[in-house]
C-alpha positions in Angstrom: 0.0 0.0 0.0 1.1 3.2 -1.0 0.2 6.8 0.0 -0.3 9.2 -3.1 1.2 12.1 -1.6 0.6 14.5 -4.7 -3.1 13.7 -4.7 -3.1 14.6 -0.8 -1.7 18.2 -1.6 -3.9 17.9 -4.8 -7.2 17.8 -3.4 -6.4 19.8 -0.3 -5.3 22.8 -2.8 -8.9 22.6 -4.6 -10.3 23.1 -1.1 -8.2 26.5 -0.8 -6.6 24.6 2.5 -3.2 24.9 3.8 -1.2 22.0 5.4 -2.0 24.0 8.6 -5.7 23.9 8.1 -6.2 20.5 6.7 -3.5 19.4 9.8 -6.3 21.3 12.6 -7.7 19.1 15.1 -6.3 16.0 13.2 -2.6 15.9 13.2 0.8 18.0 12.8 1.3 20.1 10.0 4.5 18.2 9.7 2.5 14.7 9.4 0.5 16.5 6.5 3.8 17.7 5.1 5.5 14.1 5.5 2.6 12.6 3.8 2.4 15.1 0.5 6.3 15.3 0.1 7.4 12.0 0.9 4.6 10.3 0.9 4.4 8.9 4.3 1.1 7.0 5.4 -0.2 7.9 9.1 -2.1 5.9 11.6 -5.6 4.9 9.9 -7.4 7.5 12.3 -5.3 10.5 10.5 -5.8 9.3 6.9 -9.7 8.5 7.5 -10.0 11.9 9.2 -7.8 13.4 6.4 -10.5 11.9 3.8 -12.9 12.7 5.4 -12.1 17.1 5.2 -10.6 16.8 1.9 -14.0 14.9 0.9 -12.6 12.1 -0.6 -12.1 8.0 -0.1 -9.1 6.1 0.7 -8.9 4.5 -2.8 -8.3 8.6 -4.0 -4.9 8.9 -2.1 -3.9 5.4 -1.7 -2.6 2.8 -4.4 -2.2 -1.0 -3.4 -4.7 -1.2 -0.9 -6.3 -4.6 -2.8 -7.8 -6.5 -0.4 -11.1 -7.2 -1.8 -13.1 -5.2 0.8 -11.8 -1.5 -0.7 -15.4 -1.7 -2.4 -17.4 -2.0 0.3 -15.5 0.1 2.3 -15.4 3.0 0.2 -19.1 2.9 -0.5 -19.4 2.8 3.8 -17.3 5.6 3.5 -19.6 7.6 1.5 -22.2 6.8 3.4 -20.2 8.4 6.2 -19.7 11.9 4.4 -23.0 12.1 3.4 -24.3 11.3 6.7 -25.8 8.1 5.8 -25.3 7.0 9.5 -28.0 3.6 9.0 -26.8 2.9 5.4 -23.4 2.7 6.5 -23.9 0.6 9.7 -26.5 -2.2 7.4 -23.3 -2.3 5.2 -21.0 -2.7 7.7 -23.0 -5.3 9.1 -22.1 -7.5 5.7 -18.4 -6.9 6.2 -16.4 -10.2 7.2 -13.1 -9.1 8.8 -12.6 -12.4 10.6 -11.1 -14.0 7.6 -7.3 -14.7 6.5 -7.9 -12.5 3.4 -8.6 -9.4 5.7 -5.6 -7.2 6.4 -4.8 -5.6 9.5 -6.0 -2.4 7.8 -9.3 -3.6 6.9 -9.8 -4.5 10.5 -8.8 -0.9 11.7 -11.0 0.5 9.1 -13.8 -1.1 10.1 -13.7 -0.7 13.1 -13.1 3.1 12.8 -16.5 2.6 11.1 -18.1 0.5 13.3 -17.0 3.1 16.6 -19.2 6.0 14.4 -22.2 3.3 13.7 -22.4 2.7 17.2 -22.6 6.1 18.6 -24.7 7.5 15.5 -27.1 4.5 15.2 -27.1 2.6 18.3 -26.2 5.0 20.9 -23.9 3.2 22.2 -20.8 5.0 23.5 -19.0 2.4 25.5 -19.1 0.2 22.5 -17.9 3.3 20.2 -15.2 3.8 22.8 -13.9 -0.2 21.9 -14.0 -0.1 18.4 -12.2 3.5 18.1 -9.6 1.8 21.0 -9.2 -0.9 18.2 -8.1 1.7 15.6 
């Protein structure tokens, strides 16, 4: 898996950001700088929060990802910026993450996911507080 760096500073330039302001309340401006110069890829908290302001899905700034759940997680990621809170939980409920074929990053992603499904949908905030302590 690789971090496109240049699409980072891409899309954060057609949202009139700068590093500091895409960086605010998220990470450094250094970790943004790190990750449009040399490409570096963050914890999965910063680059899913980093998405999420610049409005775009992992499979935008990442390459190599491949695991065969980048589909269904990109669509539960769109169902995330668009507030889809219900959508995205149902889907999440068809994700398998137990299997051999699912990386350690599909596990963190979903459950980022699942930690906003369960205080969104369910109401739940000790069980959001376990699945964002998974991330």
């Amino acid at each position: 898996m690789r971090l496109l760096g240049s699409k980072v500073k891409q899309y954060r330039k057609q949202k009139n950001l700068s590093q500091q302001e895409l960086a605010d309340g998220i990470c450094t401006q250094a970790t943004v700088s790190l990750m449009e110069k040399k490409d570096k890829i963050p914890s999965i908290k910063i680059i899913l929060q980093v998405c999420r302001r610049l409005n775009v899905s992992l499979g935008d700034i990442l390459a190599g990802v491949g695991s065969g759940l980048d589909e269904q997680f990109d669509a539960i990621c769109l169902d995330l910026r668009q507030d889809k809170y219900t959508e995205m939980a149902a889907r999440l409920d068809q994700v398998d993450v137990s299997t051999e074929a699912a990386s350690a990053f599909d596990r963190e992603r979903y459950h980022y996911y699942r930690g906003f499904a369960e205080l969104t949908v369910e109401q739940r905030p000790d069980e959001a507080i376990f699945h964002f302590g998974r991330v």
